[in-house]
N, C-alpha and C positions, 0 to 999 in steps of 0.2 A: 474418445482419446483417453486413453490411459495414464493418470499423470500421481506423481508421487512429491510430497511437499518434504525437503529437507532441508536440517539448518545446512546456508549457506557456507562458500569457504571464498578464500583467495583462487581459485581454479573457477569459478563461478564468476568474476568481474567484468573479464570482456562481453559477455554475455548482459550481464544484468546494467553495464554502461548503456549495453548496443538497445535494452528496454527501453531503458530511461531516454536514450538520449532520440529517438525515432519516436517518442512519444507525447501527444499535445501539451503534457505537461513541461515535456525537458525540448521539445520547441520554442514554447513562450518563455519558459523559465532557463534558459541554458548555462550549462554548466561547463566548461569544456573538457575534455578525455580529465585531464590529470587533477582538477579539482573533484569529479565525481567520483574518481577513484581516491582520493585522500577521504572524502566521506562514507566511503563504502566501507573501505577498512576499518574505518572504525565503529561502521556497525557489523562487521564480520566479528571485529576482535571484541566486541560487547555481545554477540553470538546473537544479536538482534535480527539478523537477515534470511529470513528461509527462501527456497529456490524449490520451483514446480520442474521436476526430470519429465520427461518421457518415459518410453520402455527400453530405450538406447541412453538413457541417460543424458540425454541434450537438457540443456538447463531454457527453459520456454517463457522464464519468468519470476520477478520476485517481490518481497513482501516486506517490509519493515516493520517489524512492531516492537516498541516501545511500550512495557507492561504497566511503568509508572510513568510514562510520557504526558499526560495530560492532568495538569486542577491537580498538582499533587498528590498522583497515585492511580487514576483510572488508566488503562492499557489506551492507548494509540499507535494507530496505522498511520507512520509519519511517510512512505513512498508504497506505492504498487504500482506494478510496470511490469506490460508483458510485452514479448516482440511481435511484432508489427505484423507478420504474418500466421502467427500462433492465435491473433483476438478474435473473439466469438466461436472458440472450442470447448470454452470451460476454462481456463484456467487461470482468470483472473478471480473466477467463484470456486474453483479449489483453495486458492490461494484465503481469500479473503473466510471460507469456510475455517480455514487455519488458525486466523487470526480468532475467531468469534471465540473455538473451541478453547486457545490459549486464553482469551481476553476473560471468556465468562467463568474460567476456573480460579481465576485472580478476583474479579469484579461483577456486579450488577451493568454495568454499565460500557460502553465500549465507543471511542471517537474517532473522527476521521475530518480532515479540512477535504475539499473538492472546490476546485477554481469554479467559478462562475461561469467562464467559455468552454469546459468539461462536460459536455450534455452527458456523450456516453458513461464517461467512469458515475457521474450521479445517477443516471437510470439504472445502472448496475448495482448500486450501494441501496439507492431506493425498493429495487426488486429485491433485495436480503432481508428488508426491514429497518433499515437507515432511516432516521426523520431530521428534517432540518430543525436544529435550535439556536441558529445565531446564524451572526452576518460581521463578517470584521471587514471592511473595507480597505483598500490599499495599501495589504498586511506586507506583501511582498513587491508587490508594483503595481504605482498609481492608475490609476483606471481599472483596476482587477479585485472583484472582493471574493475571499475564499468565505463559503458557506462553512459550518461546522456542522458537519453531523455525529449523531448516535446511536446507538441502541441498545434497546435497555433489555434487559433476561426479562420472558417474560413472567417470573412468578415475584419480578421486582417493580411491575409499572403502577402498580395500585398507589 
């Protein structure tokens, strides 16, 4: 599949709601239409949100990243969310490829939370090079602890 990562816009919303919201994380964690869209906007209007086209330009999926989002100052991946029927194409690893390439030209280092009930999105973070270094427990809802992962550039690990 053919897929091209661009900063996001408001023409991208229904789309990137319909990710999130079909998605085990915006399952568990539900937002509904019009508050996900009040946060999307304002990661549009802080140009934080890239979007994966196709070759038709269908928007398949998108990415949050926050450059100084994390420990004041390392890049964070605060949403990835693809649609439902787009997952296991590539394009949550175009997408996340995106974030590495922005994250590692700012930073050594790059983070990411991942729910606990999250198998897939953590075996996909894991298969990039993501390692777990913490545990917050019942960050966002009790009984749920989100893992923190990272990765580090590798001519930074020493």
């Amino acid at each position: 599949m053919q897929i091209k990562i661009v900063q996001g816009n408001l023409e991208h919303m229904a789309d990137c709601i319909e990710a999130h919201k079909y998605s085990q994380l915006g399952e568990i964690y539900y937002h509904p239409d019009e508050e996900m869209a009040e946060l999307l906007i304002d990661g549009f209007n802080k140009g934080e949100i890239y979007v994966a086209l196709d070759k038709d330009r269908n928007c398949l999926g998108f990415i949050w990243i926050a450059l100084s989002g994390a420990f004041y100052g390392f890049p964070y991946c605060r949403i990835l969310a693809v649609k439902k029927d787009c997952r296991g194409k590539g394009v949550g690893t175009a997408l996340l490829n995106h974030y590495q390439k922005m994250g590692f030209a700012k930073s050594g280092r790059l983070f990411i939370l991942v729910s606990d009930f999250n198998k897939g999105a953590r075996k996909l973070y894991e298969r990039l090079g993501f390692i777990q270094v913490g545990t917050i427990p019942d960050l966002f809802k009790k009984g749920i602890s989100e893992l923190i992962l990272a990765k580090f550039r590798p001519e930074d690990e020493s």
